[in-house]
C-alpha positions as CSV (number, residue, x, y, z in Angstrom):
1,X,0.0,0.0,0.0
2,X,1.5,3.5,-1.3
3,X,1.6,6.1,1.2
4,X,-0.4,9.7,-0.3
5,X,2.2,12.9,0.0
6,X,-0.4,15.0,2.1
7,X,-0.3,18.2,-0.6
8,X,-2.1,15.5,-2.9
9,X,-4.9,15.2,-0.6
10,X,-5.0,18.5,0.1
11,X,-5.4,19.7,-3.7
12,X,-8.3,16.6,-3.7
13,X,-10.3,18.2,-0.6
14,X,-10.1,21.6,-2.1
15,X,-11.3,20.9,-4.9
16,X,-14.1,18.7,-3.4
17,X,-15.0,21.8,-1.3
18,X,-14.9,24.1,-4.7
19,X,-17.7,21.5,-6.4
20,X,-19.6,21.5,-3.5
21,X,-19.6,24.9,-2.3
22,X,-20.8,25.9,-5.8
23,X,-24.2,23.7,-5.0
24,X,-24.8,25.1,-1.7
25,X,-23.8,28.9,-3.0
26,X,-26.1,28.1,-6.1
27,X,-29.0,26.9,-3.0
28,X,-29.0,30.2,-1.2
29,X,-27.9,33.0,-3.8
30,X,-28.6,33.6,-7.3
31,X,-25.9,33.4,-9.2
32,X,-25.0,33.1,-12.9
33,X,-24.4,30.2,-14.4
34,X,-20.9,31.6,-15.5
35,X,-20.0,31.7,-11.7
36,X,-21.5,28.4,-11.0
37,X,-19.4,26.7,-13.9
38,X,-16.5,28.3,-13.3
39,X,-16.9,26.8,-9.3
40,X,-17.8,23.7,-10.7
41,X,-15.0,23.5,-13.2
42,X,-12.0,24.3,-11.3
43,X,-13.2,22.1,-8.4
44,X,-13.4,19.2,-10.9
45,X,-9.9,20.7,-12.6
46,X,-8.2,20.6,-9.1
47,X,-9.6,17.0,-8.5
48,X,-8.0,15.9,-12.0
49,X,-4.9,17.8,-11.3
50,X,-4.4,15.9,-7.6
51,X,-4.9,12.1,-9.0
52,X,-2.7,12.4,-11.9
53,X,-0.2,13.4,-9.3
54,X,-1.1,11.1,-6.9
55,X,-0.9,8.6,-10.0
56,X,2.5,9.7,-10.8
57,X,4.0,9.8,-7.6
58,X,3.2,6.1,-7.1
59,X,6.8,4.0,-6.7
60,X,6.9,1.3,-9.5
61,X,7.0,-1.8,-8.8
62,X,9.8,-4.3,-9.8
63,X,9.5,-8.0,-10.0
């Protein structure tokens, strides 16, 4: 089992808060649907960006 470098899961979270904030924000105040895309896409961007590392990072193993 690889250990996670804790930035990785940090970029994740944030970028699970961004997507999610944009739904409650969206719940409670109008907003455009520029500003709620533009949540929602660099929430999901951040996700991406944090598993390819994570991905990349991973030791390889040798047999």
């Amino acid at each position: 089992m690889q250990k996670i470098k804790q930035k990785h899961l940090v970029l994740l979270a944030i970028g699970t808060f961004l997507s999610g904030s944009s739904i409650i924000i969206r719940h409670y105040v109008e907003v455009s649907d520029f500003t709620d895309g533009m949540l929602k896409g660099i929430g999901i961007g951040v996700m991406i960006y944090s598993i390819y590392r994570i991905s990349r990072d991973k030791p390889s193993e040798k047999q």
